[in-house]
RODO-2510 file (C-alpha; in nm, 4 decimals, decimal comma):
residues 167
     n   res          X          Y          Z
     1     x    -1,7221    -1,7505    -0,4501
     2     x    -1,5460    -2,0956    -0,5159
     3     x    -1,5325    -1,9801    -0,8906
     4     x    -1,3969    -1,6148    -0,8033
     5     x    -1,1152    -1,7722    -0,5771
     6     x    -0,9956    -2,0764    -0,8417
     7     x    -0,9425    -1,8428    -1,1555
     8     x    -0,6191    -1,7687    -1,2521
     9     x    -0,7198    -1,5836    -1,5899
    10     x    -0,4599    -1,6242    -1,9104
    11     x    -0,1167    -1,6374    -1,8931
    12     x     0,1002    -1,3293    -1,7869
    13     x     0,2006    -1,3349    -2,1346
    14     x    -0,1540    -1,4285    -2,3060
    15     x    -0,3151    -1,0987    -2,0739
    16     x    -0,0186    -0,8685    -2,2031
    17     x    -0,0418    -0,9415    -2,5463
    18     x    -0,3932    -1,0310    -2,6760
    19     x    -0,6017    -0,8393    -2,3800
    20     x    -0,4139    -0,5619    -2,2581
    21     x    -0,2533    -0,4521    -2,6196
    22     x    -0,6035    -0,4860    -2,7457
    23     x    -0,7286    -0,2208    -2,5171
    24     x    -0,9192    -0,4455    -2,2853
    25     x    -0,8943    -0,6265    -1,9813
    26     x    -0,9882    -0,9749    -1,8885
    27     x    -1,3659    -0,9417    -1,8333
    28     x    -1,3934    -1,2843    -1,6836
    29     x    -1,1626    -1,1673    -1,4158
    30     x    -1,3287    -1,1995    -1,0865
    31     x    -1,1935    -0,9063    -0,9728
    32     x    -1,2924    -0,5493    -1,2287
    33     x    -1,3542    -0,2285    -1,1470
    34     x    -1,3149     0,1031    -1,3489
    35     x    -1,3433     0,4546    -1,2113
    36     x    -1,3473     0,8300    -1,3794
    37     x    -1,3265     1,1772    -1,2735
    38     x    -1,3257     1,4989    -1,4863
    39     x    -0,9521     1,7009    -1,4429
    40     x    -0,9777     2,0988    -1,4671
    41     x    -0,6932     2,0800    -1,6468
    42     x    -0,5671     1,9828    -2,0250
    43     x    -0,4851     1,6211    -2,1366
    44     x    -0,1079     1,7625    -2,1548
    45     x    -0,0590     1,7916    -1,7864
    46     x    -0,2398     1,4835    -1,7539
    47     x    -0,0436     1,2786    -1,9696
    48     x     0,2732     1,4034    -1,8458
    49     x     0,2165     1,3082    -1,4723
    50     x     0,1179     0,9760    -1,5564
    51     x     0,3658     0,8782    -1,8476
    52     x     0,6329     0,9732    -1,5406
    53     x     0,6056     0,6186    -1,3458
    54     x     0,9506     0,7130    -1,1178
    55     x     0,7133     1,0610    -1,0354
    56     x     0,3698     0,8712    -0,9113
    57     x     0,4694     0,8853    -0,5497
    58     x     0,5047     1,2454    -0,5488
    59     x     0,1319     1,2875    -0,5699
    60     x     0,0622     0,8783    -0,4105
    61     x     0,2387     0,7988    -0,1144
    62     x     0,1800     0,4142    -0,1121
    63     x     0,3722     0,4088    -0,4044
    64     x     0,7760     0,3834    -0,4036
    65     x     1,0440     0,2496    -0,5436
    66     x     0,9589     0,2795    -0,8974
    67     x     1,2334     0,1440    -1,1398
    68     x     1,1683     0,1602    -1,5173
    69     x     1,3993     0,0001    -1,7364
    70     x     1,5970     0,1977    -2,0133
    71     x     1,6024     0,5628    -1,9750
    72     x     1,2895     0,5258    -1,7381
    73     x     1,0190     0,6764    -2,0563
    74     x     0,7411     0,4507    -2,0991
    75     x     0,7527     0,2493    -2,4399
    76     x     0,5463    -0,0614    -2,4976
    77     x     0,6913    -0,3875    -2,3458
    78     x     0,9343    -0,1645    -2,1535
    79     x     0,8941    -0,3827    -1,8231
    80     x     0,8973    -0,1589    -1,4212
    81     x     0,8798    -0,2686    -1,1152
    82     x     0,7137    -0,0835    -0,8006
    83     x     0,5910    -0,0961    -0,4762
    84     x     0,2651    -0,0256    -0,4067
    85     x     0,1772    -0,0451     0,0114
    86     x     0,2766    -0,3226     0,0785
    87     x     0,3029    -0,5366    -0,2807
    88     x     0,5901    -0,5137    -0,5075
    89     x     0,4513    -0,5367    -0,8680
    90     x     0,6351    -0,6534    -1,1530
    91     x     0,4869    -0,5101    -1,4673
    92     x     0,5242    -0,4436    -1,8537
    93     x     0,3906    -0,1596    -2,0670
    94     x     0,0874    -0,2982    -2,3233
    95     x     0,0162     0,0378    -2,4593
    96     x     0,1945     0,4329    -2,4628
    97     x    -0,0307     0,6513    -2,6817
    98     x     0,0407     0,9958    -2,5889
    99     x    -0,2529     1,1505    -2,4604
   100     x    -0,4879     0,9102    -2,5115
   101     x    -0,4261     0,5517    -2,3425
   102     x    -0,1272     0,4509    -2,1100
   103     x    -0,1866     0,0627    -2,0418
   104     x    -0,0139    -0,1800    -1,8343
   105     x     0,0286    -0,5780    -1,6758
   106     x     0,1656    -0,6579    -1,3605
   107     x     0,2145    -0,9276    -1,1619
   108     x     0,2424    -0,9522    -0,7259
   109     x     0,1395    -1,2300    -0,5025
   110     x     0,0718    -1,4339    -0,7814
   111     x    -0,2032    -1,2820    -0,9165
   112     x    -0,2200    -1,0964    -1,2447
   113     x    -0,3511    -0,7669    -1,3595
   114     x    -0,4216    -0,5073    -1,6469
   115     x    -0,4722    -0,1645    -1,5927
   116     x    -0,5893     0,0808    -1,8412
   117     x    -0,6076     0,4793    -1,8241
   118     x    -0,7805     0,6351    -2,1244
   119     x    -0,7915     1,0313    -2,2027
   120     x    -1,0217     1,2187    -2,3275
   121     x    -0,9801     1,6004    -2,3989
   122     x    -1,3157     1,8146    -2,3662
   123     x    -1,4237     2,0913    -2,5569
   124     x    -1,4062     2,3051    -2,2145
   125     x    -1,0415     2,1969    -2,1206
   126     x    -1,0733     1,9499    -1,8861
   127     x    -0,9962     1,6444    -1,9176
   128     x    -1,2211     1,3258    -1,8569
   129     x    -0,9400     1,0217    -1,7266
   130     x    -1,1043     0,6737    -1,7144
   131     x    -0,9426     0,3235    -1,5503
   132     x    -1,0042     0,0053    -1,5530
   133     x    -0,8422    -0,3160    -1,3745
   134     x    -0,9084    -0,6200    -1,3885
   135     x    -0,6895    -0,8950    -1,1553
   136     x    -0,7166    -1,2844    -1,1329
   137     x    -0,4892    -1,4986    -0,9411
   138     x    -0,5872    -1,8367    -0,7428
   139     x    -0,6705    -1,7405    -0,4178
   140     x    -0,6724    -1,4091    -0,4583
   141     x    -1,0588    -1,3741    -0,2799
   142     x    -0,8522    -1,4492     0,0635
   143     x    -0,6494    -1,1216     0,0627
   144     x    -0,8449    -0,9323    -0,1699
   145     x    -1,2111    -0,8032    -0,3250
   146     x    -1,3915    -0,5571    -0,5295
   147     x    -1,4478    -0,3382    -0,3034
   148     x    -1,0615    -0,2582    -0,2452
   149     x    -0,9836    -0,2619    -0,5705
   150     x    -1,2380     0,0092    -0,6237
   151     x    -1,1071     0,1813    -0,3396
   152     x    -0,7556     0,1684    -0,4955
   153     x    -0,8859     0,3099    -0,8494
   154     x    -1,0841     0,5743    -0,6928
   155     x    -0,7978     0,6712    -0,4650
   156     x    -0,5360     0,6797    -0,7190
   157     x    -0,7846     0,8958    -0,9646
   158     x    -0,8131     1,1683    -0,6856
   159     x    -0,4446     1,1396    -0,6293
   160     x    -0,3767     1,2288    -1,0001
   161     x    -0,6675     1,4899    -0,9831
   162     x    -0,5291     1,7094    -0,7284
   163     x    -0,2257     1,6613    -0,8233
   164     x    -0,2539     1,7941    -1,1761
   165     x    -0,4600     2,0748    -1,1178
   166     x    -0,2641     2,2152    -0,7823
   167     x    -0,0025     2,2169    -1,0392
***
């Protein structure tokens, strides 16, 4: 537990860069989790609700005040900041492929996080959409633990599943 609560993980900049753009997270992070669910809908509608940051409390309520810089599209390094409950998150785009992988890094509280959504279109029409998070930050373990982060993954997959297909 001493371990879990004194990593800090790389860098903002390190995570962004040669983790998140690589299509990973930190693995050594003390705090992973990664959750799926299969969408009855195409990776189309998928993609467009969550390439549409200033859109994501429309279908998640503990998220607000979404600001994306530029005209508000997701690009990679374009940075946005949001609230989500109760922690404002500065973060940065590591990777926009359309339909397949929308990545990002964050930062609140001082601790640091990648978060990954892959696509994957199925032969029947659906859509499989995978995440995974990792977060590190030096005493993170007070306020936080697995078992809410999984909470927040599975909760924000649902979120995007009913939202796309009562669409």
């Amino acid at each position: 537990m001493f371990q879990e609560m004194r990593y800090r993980g790389p860098s903002l900049d390190e995570l962004h860069e040669n983790y998140a753009k690589q299509h990973r997270i930190d693995d050594a992070a003390p705090f992973r989790s990664t959750h799926e669910v299969v969408i009855n809908a195409p990776a189309e509608r998928v993609w467009a609700l969550l390439a549409d940051p200033a859109g994501w409390s429309a279908f998640d309520p503990a998220i607000r005040e979404v600001s994306v810089a530029g005209d508000g599209t997701p690009a990679v390094d374009t940075r946005f900041t949001w609230v989500n409950g109760s922690a404002k998150i500065a973060s940065r785009f590591a990777v926009v492929e359309p339909l397949r992988e929308i990545t990002w890094t964050g930062t609140a509280m001082g601790s640091r996080a990648a978060h990954r959504h892959l696509l994957t279109p199925r032969q029947d029409g659906t859509t499989l959409l995978r995440t995974e998070e990792s977060m590190a930050g030096t005493l993170l373990g007070l306020v936080y633990n697995k078992a809410k982060l999984h909470a927040e993954l599975t909760r924000w997959l649902d979120s995007i599943k009913t939202a796309v297909e009562q669409s």
